[in-house]
N, C-alpha and C positions, 0 to 999 in steps of 0.2 A: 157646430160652432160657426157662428158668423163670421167672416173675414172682408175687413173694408179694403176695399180694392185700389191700387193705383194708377197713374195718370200719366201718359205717354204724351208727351205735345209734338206732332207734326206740324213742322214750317217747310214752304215753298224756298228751293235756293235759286240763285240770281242768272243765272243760269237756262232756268224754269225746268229747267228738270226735276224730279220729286228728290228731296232732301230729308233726311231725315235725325234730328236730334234729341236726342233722351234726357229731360230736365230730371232735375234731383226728383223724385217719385213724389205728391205728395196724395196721402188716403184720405179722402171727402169722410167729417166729420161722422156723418150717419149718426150712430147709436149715442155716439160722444158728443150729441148738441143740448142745448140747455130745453129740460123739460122731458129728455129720453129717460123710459125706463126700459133697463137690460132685462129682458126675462131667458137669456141663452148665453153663453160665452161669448167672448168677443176677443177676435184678436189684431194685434196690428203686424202685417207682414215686412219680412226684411225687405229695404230698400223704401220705404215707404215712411212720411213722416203723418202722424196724425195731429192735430190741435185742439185741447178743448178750452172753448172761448170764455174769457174773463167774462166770474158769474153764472158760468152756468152750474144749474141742480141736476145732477142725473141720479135714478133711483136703480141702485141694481136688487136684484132679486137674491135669494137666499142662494146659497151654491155657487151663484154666476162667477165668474174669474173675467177678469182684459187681463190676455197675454203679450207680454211687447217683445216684439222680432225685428221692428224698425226703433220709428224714434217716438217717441211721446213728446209733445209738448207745452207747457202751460204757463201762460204769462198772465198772471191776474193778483198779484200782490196786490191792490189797491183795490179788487173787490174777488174775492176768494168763488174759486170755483168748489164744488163737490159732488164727488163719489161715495154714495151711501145707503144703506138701508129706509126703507118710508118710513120708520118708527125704531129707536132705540132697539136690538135683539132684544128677547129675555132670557133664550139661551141658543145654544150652539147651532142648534137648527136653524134658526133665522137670521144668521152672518150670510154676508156675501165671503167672495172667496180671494179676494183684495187684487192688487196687481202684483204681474207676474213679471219681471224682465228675463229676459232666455241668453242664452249665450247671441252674443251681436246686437245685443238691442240696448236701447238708451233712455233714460227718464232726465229729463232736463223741466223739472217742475218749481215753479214759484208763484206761489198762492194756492193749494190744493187740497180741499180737507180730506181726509178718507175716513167714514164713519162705518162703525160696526162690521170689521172685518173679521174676519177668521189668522188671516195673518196680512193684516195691510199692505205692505211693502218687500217684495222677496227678489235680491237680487242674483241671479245664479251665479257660476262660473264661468266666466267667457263675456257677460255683457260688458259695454262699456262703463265708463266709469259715469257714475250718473249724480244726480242732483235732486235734495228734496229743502226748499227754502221758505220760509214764509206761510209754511201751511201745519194745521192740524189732525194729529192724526186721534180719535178719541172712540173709547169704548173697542180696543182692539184685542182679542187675545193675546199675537203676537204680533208686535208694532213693525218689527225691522228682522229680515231674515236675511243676510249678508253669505252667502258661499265661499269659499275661497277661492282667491282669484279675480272677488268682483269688488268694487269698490263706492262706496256713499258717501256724500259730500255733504252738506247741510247747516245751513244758519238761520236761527231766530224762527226756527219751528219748537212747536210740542207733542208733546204725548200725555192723553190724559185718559186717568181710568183702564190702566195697561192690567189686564186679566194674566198674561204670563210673559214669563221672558223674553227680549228678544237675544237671537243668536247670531254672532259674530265668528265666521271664517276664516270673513277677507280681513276689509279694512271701513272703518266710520270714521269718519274726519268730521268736529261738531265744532260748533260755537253756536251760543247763546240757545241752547237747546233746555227748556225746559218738560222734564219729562218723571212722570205722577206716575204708578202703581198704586194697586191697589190689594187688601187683604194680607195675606201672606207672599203672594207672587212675589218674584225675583228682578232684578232690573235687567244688565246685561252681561249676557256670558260669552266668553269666549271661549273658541274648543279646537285650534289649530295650531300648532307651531309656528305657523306663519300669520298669526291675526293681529290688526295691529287696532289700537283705538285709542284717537286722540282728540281731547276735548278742552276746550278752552271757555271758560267765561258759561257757565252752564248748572244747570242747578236741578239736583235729582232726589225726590224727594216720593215717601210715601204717604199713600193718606192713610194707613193706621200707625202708629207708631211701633217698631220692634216687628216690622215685614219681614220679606225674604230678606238675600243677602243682596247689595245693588252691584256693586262691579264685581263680577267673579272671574278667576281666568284655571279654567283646566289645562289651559294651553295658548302660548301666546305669545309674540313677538318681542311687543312692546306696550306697554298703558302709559301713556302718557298724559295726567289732569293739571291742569292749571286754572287760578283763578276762580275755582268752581264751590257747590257746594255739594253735601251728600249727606243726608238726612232720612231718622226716621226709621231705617235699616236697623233689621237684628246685624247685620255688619255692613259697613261702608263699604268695604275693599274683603274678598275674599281671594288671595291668592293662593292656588295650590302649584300652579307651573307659570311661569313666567323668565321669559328673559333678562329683561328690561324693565325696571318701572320709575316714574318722576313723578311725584306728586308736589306740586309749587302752590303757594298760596293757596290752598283745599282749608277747607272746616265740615269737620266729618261726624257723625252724633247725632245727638239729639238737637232739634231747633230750638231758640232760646220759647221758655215758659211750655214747652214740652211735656209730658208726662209719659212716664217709660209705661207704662203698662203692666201687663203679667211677662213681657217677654223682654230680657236683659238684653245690653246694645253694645255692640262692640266697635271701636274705631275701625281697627284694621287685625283680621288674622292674617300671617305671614304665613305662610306653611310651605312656599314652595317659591324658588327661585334662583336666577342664572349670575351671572358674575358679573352683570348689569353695565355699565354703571348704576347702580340704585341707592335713591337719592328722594328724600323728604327735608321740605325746606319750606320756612314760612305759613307754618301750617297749625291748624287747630285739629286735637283727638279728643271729646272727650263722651268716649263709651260711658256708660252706667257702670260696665263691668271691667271692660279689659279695654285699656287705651289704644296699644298695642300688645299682642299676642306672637310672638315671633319662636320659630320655631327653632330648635340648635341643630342644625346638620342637614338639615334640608332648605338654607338659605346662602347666596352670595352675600357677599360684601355691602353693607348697608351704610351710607351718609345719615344724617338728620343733623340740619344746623338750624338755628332760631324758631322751634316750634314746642308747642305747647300742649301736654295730655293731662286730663283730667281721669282718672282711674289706674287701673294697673297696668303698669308695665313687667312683661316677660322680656329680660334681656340675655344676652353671651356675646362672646369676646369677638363674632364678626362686625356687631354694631361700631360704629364711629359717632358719639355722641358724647361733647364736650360740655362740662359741666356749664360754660359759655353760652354752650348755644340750647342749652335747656329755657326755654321762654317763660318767667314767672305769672306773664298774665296773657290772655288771648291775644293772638294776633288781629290787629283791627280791619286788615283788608284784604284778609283770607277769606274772598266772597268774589260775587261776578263782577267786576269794574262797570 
């Protein structure tokens, strides 16, 4: 494994005696400049910041991983740097091995593509709380690996051509996140009691229609959607445990002039959840099959005021849904503002 090294500055004090002061660490580019191709690991060490410069192409090789133990850098929103494979994978063999954030280390990135990863983005337990804005992440197995404990922050990035799910520990804090699957693949799961995910103004959608299921939660804090869309999905929303969930201004389904396929589409199965508050409001369901699916005894206490399903509804006496607030026609701005 390569490791870029840091940078000690000695200054002379007044004195003239020899003085000696330790500036923040920062690790000289090396492998991370535009034009480098990675053919070995690379990592960045704790205390050490690295920067890779607006615009630059680096090629990593199949296997390669950049592990971060310090800070990662990337300021290139107005001309996109990227980390990726020389040519599209065709399969699993020729991904690189994406970036890695370790416990103590930091991704503070804006403008960044990452192309043909195996898992693009994984952030452990322990590292800091980090940032992915402005950039694309495309052709990735798994786009986003969140640990619990670590947390992702993120606006006006995507995901496109996602091969499998990504997974949720910690916590994704999104806006304007647009992000594609593909096949039957799944969108995002979460699998912790304490995983939180919240997304505002975002739009997730698959490219075959009647995919995996897109937000699932085995286990989970809180989901928190607003503003959003979720499309395309054999289910929008698949809760089996969940504490908490809000869904505000969502439109969940099929996209309009759609066609379901061979595979039926569900708004939302409820199958699993805490004593919330939970609360659907201002919203569009409309499954092919089941608008909502909600299960009797394995759910808390449910709100829905002013929204609108198209298909079947499974109800019981936990629901709170007033004849009032059943919506006779779609909501018009239940989408990203």
């Amino acid at each position: 494994m390569r490791v870029l090294a840091s940078a000690i500055l000695l200054v002379a004090g007044c004195s003239g005696g020899a003085a000696s002061m330790t500036m923040t660490p920062a690790a000289p580019t090396g492998g991370l400049d535009d034009g480098a191709t990675l053919t070995a690991p690379l990592e960045i060490p704790a205390g050490t910041t690295a920067t890779i410069p607006a615009g630059a192409k680096i090629v990593a090789a199949p296997g390669v991983t950049i592990t971060v133990r310090g800070v990662l850098v990337v300021a290139s929103a107005k001309k996109h740097a990227r980390i990726g494979t020389a040519t599209p994978p065709s399969d699993s063999s020729q991904e690189w091995g994406g970036l890695v954030v370790e416990s103590g280390g930091q991704l503070q990135a804006d403008g960044l593509d990452l192309e043909g990863a195996s898992q693009a983005l994984y952030l452990k337990g322990g590292s800091l709380a980090s940032r992915y804005d402005d950039g694309t992440i495309g052709d990735a197995q798994v786009p986003f690996q969140i640990d619990k404990g670590a947390r992702l922050d993120t606006t006006h990035a995507a995901v496109a051509n996602a091969a499998s799910s990504s997974g949720i520990s910690g916590e994704l804090h999104a806006s304007y996140l647009d992000y594609e699957t593909t096949g039957l693949s799944g969108g995002l799961i979460m699998n912790d009691a304490s995983s939180v995910l919240d997304v505002t103004d975002s739009t997730f959608h698959g490219a075959s229609v009647g995919g995996g299921d897109y937000i699932t939660t085995y286990a989970a804090a809180l989901v928190h959607i607003a503003y959003s869309t979720v499309n395309d999905a054999h289910c929008a929303f698949h809760f089996n445990d969940v504490t908490r969930f809000e869904i505000d201004h969502v439109s969940a389904g099929l996209r309009a002039g759609a066609m379901p396929g061979p595979w039926v589409v569900f708004g939302a199965m409820l199958y699993g959840s805490g004593t919330g508050p939970n609360v659907i409001s201002n919203s569009n369901f409309t499954g092919t099959e089941y608008a909502f699916d909600w299960q009797a005894g394995a759910n808390g206490p449910l709100t829905i005021t002013n929204t609108y399903t198209k298909g079947v509804n499974t109800m019981n006496a936990t629901w709170t849904w007033a004849p009032a607030d059943v919506a006779t026609l779609p909501i018009s701005d239940a989408h990203p503002r």
